[in-house]
N, C-alpha and C positions, 0 to 999 in steps of 0.2 A: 556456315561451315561447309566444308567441300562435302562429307559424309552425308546419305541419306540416313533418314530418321524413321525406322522400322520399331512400332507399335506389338506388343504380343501378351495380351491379355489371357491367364491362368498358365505361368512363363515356370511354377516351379515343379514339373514334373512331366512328364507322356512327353506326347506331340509340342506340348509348348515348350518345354525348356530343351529339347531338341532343335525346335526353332531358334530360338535364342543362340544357342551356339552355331549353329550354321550359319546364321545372320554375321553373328559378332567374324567369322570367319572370312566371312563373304565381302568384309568392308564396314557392312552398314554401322550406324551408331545404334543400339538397340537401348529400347524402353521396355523392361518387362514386370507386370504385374504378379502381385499375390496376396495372400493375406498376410505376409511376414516380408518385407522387404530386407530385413538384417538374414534370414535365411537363406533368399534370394541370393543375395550378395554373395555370402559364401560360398553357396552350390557354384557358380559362375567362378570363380575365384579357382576355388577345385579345381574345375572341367580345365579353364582355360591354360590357367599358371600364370607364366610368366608373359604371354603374348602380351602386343600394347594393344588394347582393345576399349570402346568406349561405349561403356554397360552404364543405365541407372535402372535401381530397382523401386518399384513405387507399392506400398501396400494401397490394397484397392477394394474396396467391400460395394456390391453390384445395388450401390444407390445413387439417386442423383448427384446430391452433397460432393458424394467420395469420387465419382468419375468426371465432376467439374474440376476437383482439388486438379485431381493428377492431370488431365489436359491442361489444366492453365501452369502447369509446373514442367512439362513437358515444353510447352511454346515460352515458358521465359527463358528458359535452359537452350532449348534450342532453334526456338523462332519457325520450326516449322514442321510438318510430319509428312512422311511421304509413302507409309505404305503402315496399316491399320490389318494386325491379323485378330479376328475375333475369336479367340480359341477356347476360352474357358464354359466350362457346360460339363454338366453328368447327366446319366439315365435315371429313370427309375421305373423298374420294370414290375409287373405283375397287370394281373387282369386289370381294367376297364373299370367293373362294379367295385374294385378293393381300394381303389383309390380316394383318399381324402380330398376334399378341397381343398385344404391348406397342404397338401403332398403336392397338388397337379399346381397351382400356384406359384408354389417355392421353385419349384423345375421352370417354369414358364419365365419367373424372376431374372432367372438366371439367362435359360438358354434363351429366350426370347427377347426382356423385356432390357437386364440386361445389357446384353450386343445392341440393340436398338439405343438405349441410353448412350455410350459410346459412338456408335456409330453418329449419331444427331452432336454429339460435342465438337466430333475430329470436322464435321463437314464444315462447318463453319471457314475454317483455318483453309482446307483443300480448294473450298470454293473462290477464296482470298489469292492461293497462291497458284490458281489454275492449272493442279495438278494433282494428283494421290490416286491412290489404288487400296481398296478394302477387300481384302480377303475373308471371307466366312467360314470357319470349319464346321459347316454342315455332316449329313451323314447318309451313305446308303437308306437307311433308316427312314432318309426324310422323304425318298421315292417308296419303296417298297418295304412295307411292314407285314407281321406275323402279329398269333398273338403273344400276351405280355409287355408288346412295345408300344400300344395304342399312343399312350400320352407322351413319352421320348420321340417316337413318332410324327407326330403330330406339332412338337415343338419345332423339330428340324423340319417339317414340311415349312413351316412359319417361315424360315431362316431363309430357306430358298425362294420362296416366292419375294419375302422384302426383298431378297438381292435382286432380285431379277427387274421387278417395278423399279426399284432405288437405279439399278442399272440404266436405264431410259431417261430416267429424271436427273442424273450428272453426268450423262453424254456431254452436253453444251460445256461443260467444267473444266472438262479433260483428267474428268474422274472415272477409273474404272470399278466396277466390282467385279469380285469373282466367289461363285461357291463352288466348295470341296469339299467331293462328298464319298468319302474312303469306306469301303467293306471293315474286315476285322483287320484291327492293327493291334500289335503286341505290345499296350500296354495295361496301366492295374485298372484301364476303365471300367470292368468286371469283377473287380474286387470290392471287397464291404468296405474297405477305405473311403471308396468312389460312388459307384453303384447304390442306389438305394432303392429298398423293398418296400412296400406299403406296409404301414402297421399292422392294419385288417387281413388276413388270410382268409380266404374262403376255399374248404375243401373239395366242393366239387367243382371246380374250373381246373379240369387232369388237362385239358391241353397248357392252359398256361403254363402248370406244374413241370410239366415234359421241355418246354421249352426254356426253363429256366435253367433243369437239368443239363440238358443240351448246350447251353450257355456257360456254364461250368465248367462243362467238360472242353469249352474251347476257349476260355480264358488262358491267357499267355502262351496259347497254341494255335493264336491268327497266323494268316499268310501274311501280314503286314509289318515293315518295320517301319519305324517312327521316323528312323532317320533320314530312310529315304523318302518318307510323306515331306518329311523337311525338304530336301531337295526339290521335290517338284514344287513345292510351296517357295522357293524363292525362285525356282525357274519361272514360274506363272510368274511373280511379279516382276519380274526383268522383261515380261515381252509387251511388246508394244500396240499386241492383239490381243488380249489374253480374253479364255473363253469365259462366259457368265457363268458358266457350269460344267463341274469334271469333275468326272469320277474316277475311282482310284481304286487296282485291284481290280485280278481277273473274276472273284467272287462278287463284288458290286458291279461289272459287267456284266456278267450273267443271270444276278437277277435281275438288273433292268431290263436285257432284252426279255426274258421272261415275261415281266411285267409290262411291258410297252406290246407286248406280242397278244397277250391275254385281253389288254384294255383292246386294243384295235379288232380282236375278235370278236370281244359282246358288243362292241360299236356296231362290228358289221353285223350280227346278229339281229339287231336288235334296230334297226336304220328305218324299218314304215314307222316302229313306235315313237321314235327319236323325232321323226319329220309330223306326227300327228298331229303335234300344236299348233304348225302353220297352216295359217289362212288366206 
């Protein structure tokens, strides 16, 4: 088919089902995941109307099983994929010590393990047809963290290092990766819908408590819209350089210099202790 075949996994809400129509506008043939594809269907349906436009919607639950189905439904339907945006993932914020193992787990499932699953399905196909581009939606988060976000954190730091290793490893392919790593964007990602708290509360973690508040208080009042996270998310896959890593919003600017400016300070600070090991 003359259309490219754009991938956008957690397709029925935020930043993804944003994607989705910019895409479907854009030209591309779009494949977008959820856990309800008859849902799917008709948000898409809504949004678009009457345009002719060429949507399939795939439910998809973040196992092997379920991410073989849909790739291999994907490549009979359209024999090839050309751009993989990894976008489904939530938080779950709260201190460090409150966290369950099966809490930090079920998050890693997802936003790690996951994108990873997917990611290993689509390459097979990219490496065949010696081309594709995988997009990651990483996070601010995954450079510079506070507390409350240790393990969200910690997840997206994951995301961004695999792109970047995976980066070097399908050069030869004429496969890109790119991570995208947006400040606050206005959607319910901060909502109980989304967002998930640890069971365990522990009362005296007051910073965590404060930062949750704070969190709160800037739910659906980012500097960020979705839509135009959309845009630069199809402009990055249209280029034919595109960066390993971009961030998005002047607030995730600023704390990275921040943080880029602090790490390079204890470096220099700290450069006989650093050097003492060699011999």
């Amino acid at each position: 088919m003359d259309k490219k075949v754009l991938i956008v996994t957690g397709a029925s809400k935020g930043m993804g089902f944003q994607i989705v129509l910019k895409a479907l506008q854009a030209g591309y043939a779009v494949v977008g995941t959820s856990r309800s594809a008859e849902k799917l269907e008709a948000q898409v349906k809504d949004a678009m109307g009457s345009t002719n436009y060429e949507f399939t919607a795939l439910s998809m639950a973040f196992t092997e099983e379920s991410i073989k189905a849909a790739i291999d439904a994907v490549m009979k339907k359209y024999s090839r994929i050309d751009v993989l945006v990894n976008n489904a993932g939530y938080a779950i914020l709260g201190a460090v010590e409150e966290m369950s193992m099966n809490e930090v787990r079920a998050n890693f499932d997802v936003n790690v393990f996951g994108l990873l699953a997917i990611t290993q399905a689509v390459l097979p196909h990219m490496r065949s047809q010696q081309s594709g581009h995988i997009i990651n939606l990483a996070s601010i988060s995954g450079s510079v963290t506070g507390a409350a976000q240790g393990i969200y954190s910690a997840s997206k730091a994951a995301v961004i290092m695999i792109g970047e290793a995976l980066s070097e490893e399908v050069a030869p392919f004429n496969i890109q990766v790119t991570s995208i790593c947006p400040g606050g964007v206005r959607t319910d990602f901060l909502d109980n819908s989304s967002m998930k708290r640890p069971e365990k509360q522990i009362a005296e973690y007051h910073v965590a408590a404060q930062t949750m508040r704070s969190l709160d208080r800037l739910n659906h009042n980012q500097s960020g819209d979705p839509a135009l996270v959309a845009d630069v998310i199809l402009e990055v896959a249209s280029m034919k350089q595109p960066p390993t890593r971009l961030y998005l919003g002047g607030s995730a600017l600023a704390a990275l210099q921040y943080k880029v400016n602090s790490i390079i300070a204890d470096a220099n600070r700290y450069v006989a202790l650093s050097e003492s090991i060699d011999n």
